[in-house]
mmCIF file of the N, C-alpha and C atoms, coordinates in Angstrom:
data_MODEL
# 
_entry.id   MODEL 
# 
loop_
_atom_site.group_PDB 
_atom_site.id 
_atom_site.type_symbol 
_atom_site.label_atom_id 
_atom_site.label_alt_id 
_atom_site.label_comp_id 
_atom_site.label_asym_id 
_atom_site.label_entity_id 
_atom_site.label_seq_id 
_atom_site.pdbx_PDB_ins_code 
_atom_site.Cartn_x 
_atom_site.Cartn_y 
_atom_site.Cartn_z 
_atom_site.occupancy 
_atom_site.B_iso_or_equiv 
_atom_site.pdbx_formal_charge 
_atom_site.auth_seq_id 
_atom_site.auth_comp_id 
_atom_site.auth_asym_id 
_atom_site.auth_atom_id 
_atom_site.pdbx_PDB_model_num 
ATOM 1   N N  . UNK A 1 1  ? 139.542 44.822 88.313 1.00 0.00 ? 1  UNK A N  1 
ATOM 2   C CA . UNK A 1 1  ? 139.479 46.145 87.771 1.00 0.00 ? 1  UNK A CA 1 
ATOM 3   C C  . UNK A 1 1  ? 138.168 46.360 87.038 1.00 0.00 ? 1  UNK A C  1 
ATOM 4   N N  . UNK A 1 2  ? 137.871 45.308 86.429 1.00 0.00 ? 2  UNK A N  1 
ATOM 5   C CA . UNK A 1 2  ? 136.314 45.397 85.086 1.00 0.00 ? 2  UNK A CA 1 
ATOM 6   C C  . UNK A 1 2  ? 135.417 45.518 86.660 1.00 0.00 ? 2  UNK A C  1 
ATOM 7   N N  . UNK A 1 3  ? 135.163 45.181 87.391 1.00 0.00 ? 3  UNK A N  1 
ATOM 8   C CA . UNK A 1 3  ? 134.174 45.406 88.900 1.00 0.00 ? 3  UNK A CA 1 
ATOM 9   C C  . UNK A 1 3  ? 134.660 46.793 88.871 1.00 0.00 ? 3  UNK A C  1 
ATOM 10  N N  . UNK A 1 4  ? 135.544 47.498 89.597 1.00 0.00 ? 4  UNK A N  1 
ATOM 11  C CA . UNK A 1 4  ? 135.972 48.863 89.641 1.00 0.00 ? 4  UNK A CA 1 
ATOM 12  C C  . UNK A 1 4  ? 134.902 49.603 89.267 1.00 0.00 ? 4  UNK A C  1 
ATOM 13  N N  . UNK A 1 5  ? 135.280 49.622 87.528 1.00 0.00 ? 5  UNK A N  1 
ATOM 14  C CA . UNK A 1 5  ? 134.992 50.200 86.445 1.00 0.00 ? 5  UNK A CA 1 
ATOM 15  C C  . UNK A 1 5  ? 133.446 50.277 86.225 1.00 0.00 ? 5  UNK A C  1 
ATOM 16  N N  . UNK A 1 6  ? 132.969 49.190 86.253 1.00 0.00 ? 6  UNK A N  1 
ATOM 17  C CA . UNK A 1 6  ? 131.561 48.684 86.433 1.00 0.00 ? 6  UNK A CA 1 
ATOM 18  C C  . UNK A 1 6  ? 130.566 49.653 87.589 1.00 0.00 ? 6  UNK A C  1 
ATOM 19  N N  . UNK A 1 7  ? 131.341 49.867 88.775 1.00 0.00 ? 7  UNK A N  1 
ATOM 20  C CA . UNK A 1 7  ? 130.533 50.297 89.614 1.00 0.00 ? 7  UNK A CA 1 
ATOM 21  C C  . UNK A 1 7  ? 130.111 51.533 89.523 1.00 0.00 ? 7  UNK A C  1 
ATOM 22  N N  . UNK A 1 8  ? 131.242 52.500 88.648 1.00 0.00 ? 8  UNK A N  1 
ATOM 23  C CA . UNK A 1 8  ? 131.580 53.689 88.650 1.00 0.00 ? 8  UNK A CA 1 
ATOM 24  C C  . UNK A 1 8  ? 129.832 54.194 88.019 1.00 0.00 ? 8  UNK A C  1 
ATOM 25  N N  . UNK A 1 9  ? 129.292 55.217 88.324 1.00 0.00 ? 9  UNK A N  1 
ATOM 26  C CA . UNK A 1 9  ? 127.824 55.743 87.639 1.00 0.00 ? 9  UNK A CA 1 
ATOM 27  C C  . UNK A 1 9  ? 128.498 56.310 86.207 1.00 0.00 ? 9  UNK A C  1 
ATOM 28  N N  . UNK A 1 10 ? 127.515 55.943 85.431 1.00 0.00 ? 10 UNK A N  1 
ATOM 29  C CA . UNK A 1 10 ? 128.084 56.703 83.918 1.00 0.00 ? 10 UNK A CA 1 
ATOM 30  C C  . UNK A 1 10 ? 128.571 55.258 83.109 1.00 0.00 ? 10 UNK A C  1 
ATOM 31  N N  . UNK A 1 11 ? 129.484 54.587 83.689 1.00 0.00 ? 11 UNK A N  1 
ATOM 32  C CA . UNK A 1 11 ? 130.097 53.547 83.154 1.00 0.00 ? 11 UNK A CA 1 
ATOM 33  C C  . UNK A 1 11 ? 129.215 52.167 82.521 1.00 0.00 ? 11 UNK A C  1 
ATOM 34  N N  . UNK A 1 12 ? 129.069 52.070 81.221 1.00 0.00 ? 12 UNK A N  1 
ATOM 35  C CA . UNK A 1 12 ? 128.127 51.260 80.903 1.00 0.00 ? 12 UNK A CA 1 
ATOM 36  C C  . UNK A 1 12 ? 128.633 49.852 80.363 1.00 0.00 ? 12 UNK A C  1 
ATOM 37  N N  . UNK A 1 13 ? 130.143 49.896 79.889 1.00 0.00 ? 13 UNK A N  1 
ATOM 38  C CA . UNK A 1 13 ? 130.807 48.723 79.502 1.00 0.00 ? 13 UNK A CA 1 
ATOM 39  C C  . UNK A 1 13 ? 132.076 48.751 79.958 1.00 0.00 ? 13 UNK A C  1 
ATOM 40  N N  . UNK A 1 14 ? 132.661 48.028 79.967 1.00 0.00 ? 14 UNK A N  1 
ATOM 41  C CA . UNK A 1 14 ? 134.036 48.004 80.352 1.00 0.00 ? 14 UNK A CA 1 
ATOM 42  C C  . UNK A 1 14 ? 134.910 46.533 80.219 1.00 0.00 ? 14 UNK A C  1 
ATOM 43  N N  . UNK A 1 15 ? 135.713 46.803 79.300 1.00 0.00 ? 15 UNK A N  1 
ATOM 44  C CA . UNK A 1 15 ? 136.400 45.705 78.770 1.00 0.00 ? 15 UNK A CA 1 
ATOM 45  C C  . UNK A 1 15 ? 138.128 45.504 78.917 1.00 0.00 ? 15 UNK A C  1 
ATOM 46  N N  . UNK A 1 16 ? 138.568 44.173 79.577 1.00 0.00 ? 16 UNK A N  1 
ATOM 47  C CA . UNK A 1 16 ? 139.704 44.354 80.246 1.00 0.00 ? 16 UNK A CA 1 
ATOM 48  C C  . UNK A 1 16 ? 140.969 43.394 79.237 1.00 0.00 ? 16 UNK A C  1 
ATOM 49  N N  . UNK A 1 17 ? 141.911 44.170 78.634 1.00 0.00 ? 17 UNK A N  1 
ATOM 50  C CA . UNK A 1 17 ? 143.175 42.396 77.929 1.00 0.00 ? 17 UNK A CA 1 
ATOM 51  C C  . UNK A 1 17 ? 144.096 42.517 79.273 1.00 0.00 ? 17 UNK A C  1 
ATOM 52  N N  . UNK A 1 18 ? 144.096 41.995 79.961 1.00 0.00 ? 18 UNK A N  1 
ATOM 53  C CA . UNK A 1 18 ? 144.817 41.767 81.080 1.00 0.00 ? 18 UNK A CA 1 
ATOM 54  C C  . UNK A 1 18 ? 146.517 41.724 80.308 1.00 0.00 ? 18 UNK A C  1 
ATOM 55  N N  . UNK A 1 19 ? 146.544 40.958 79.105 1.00 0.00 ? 19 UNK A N  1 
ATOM 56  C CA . UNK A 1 19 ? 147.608 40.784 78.050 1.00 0.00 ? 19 UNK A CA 1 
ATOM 57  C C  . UNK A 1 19 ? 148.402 41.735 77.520 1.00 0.00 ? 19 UNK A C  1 
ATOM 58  N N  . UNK A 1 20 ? 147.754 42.830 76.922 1.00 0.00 ? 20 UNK A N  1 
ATOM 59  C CA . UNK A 1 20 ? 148.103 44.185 76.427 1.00 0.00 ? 20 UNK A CA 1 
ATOM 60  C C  . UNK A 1 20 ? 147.710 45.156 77.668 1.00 0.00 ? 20 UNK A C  1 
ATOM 61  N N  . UNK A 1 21 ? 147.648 44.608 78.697 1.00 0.00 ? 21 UNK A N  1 
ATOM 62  C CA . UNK A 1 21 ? 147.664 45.810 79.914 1.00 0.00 ? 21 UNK A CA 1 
ATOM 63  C C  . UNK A 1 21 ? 146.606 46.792 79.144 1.00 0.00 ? 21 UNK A C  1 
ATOM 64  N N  . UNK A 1 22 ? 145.267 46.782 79.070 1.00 0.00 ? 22 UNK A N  1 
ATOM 65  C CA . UNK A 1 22 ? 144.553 47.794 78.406 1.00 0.00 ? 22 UNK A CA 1 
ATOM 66  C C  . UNK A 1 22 ? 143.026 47.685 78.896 1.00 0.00 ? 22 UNK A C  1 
ATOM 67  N N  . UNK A 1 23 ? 142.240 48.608 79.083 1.00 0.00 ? 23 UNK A N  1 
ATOM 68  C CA . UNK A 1 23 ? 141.011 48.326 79.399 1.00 0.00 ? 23 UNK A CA 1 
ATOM 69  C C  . UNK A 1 23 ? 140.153 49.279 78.135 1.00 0.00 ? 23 UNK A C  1 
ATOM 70  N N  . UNK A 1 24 ? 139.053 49.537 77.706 1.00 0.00 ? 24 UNK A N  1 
ATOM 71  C CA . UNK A 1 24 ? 138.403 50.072 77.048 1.00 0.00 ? 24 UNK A CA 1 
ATOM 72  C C  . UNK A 1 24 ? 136.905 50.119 77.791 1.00 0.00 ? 24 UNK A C  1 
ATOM 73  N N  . UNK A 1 25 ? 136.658 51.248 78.263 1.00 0.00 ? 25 UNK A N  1 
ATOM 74  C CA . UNK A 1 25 ? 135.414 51.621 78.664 1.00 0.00 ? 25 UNK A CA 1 
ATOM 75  C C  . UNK A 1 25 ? 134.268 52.582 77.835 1.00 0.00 ? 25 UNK A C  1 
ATOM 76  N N  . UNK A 1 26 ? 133.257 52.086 78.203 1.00 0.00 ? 26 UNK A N  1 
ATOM 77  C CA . UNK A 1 26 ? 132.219 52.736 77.359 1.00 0.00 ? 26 UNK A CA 1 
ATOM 78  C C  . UNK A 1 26 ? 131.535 53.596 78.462 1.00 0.00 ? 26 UNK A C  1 
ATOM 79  N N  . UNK A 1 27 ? 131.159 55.070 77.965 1.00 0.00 ? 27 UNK A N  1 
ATOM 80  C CA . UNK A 1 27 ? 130.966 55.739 79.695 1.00 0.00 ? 27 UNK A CA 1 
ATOM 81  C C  . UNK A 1 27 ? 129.610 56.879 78.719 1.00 0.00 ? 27 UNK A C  1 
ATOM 82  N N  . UNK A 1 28 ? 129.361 57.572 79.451 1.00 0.00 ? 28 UNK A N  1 
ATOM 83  C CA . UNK A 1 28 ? 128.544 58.492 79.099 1.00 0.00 ? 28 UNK A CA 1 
ATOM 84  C C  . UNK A 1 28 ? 129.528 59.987 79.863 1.00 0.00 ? 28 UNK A C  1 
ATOM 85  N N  . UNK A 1 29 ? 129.900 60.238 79.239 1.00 0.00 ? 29 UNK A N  1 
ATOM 86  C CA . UNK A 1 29 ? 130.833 61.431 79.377 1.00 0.00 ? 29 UNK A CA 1 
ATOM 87  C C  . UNK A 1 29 ? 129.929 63.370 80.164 1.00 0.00 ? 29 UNK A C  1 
ATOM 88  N N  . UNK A 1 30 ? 128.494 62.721 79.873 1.00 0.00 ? 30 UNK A N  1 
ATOM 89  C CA . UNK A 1 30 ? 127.950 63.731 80.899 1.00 0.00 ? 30 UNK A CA 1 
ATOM 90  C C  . UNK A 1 30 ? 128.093 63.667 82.179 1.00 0.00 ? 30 UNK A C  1 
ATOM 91  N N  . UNK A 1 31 ? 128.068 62.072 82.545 1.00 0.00 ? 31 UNK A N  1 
ATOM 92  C CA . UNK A 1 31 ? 128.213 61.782 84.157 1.00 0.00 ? 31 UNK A CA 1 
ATOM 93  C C  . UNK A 1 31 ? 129.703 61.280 84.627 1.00 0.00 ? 31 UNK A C  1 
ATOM 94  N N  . UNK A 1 32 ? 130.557 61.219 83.986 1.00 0.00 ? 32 UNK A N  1 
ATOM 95  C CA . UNK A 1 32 ? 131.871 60.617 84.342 1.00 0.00 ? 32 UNK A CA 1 
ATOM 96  C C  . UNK A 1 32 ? 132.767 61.248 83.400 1.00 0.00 ? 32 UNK A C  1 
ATOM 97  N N  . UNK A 1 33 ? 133.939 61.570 84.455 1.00 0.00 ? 33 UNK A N  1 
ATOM 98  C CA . UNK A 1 33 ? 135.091 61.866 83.140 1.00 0.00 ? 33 UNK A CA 1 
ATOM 99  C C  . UNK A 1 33 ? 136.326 60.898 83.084 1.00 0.00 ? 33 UNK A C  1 
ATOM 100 N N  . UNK A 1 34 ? 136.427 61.092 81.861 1.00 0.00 ? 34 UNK A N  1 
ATOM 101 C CA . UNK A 1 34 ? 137.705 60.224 81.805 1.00 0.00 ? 34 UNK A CA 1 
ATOM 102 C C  . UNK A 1 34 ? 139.333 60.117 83.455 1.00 0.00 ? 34 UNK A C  1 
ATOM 103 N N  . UNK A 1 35 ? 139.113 61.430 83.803 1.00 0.00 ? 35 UNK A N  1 
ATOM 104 C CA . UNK A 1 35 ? 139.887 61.400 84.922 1.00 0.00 ? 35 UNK A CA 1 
ATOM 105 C C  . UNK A 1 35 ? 139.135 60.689 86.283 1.00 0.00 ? 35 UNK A C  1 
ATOM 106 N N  . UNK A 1 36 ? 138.211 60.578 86.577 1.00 0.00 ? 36 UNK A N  1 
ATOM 107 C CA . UNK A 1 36 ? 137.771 60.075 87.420 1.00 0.00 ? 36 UNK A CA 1 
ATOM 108 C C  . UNK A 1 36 ? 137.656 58.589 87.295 1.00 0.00 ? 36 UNK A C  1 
ATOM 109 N N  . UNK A 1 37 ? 137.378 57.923 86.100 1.00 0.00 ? 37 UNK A N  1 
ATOM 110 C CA . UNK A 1 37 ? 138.326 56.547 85.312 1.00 0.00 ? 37 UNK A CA 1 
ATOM 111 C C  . UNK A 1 37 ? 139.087 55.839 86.083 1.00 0.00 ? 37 UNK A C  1 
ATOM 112 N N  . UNK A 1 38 ? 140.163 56.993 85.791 1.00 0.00 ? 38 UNK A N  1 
ATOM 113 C CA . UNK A 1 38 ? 141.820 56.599 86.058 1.00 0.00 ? 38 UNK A CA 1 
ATOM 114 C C  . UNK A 1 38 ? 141.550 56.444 87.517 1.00 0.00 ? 38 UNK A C  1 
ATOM 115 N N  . UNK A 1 39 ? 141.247 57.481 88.249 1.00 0.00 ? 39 UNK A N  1 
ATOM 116 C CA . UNK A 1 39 ? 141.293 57.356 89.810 1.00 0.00 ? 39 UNK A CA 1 
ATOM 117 C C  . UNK A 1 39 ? 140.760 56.482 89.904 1.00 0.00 ? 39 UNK A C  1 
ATOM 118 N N  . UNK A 1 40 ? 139.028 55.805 89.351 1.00 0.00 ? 40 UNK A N  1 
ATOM 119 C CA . UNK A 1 40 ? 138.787 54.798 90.094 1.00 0.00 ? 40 UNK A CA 1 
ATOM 120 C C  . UNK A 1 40 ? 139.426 53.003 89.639 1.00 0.00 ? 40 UNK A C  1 
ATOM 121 N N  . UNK A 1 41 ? 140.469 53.455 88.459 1.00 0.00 ? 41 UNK A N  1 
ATOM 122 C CA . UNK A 1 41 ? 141.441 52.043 88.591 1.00 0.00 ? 41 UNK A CA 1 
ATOM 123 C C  . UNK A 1 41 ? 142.718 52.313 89.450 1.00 0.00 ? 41 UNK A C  1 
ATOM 124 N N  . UNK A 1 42 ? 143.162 53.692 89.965 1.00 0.00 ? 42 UNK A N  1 
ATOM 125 C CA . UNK A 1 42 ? 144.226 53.667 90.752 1.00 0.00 ? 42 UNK A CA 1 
ATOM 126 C C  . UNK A 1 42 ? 143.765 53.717 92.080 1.00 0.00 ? 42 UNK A C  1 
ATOM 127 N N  . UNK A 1 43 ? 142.472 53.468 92.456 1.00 0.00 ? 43 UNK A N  1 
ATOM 128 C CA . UNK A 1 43 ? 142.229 53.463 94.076 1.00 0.00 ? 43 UNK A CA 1 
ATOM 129 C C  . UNK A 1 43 ? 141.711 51.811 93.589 1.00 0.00 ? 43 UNK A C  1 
ATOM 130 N N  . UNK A 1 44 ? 142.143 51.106 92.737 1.00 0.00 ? 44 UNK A N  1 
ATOM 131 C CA . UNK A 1 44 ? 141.334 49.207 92.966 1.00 0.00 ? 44 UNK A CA 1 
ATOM 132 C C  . UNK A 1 44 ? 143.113 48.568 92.484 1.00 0.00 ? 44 UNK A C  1 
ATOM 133 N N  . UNK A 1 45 ? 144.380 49.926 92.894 1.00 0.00 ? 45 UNK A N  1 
ATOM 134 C CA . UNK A 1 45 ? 145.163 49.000 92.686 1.00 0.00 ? 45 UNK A CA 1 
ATOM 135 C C  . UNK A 1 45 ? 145.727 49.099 91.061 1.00 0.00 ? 45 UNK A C  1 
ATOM 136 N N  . UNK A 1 46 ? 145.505 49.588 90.415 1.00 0.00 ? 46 UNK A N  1 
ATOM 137 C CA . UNK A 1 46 ? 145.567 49.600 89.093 1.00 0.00 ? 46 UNK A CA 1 
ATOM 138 C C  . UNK A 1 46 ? 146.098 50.739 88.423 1.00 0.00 ? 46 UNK A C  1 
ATOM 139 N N  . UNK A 1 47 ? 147.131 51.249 88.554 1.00 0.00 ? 47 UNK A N  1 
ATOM 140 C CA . UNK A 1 47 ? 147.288 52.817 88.225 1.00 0.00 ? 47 UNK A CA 1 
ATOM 141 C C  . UNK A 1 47 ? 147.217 52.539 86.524 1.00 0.00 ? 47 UNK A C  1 
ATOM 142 N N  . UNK A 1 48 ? 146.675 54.001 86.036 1.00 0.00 ? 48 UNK A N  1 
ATOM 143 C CA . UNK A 1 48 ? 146.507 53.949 84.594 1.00 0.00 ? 48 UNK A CA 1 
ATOM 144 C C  . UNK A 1 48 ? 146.333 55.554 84.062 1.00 0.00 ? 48 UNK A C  1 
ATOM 145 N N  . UNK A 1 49 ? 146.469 55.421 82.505 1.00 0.00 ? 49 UNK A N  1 
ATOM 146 C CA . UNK A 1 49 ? 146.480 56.608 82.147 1.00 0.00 ? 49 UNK A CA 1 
ATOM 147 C C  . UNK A 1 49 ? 145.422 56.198 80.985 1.00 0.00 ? 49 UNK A C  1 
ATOM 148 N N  . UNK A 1 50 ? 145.215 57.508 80.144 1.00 0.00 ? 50 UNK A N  1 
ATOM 149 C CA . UNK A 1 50 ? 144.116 57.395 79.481 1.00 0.00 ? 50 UNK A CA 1 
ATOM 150 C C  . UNK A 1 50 ? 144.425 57.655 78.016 1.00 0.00 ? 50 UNK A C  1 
ATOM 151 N N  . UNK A 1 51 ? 144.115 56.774 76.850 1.00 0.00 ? 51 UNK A N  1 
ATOM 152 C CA . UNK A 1 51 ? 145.043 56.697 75.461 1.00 0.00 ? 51 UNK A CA 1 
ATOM 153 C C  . UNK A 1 51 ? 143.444 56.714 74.458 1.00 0.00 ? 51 UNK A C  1 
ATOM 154 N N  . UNK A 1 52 ? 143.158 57.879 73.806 1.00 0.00 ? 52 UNK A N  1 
ATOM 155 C CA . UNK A 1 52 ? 142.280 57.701 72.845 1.00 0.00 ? 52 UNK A CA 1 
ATOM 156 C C  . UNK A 1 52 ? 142.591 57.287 71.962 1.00 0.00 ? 52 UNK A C  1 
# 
């Protein structure tokens, strides 16, 4: 999923607890939105929602 996330443009960090089921990404919100995120962990297999 941290590859996924990684590839996405905009996406500059991305941090995974496999433990607490949680990822935390660092993005630049001009080029990526938080919904496009989610899609690109539910097209690597990963469905998710988004918790500020």
């Amino acid at each position: 999923m941290k590859k996924s996330l990684e590839k996405v443009a905009g996406v500059s960090q991305a941090r995974i607890d496999f433990a607490k089921k949680t990822a935390t990404v660092t993005f630049d919100a001009d080029k990526i939105s938080a919904t496009a995120l989610t899609k690109a962990t539910t097209d690597a297999g990963y469905p998710s929602t988004v918790h500020k």
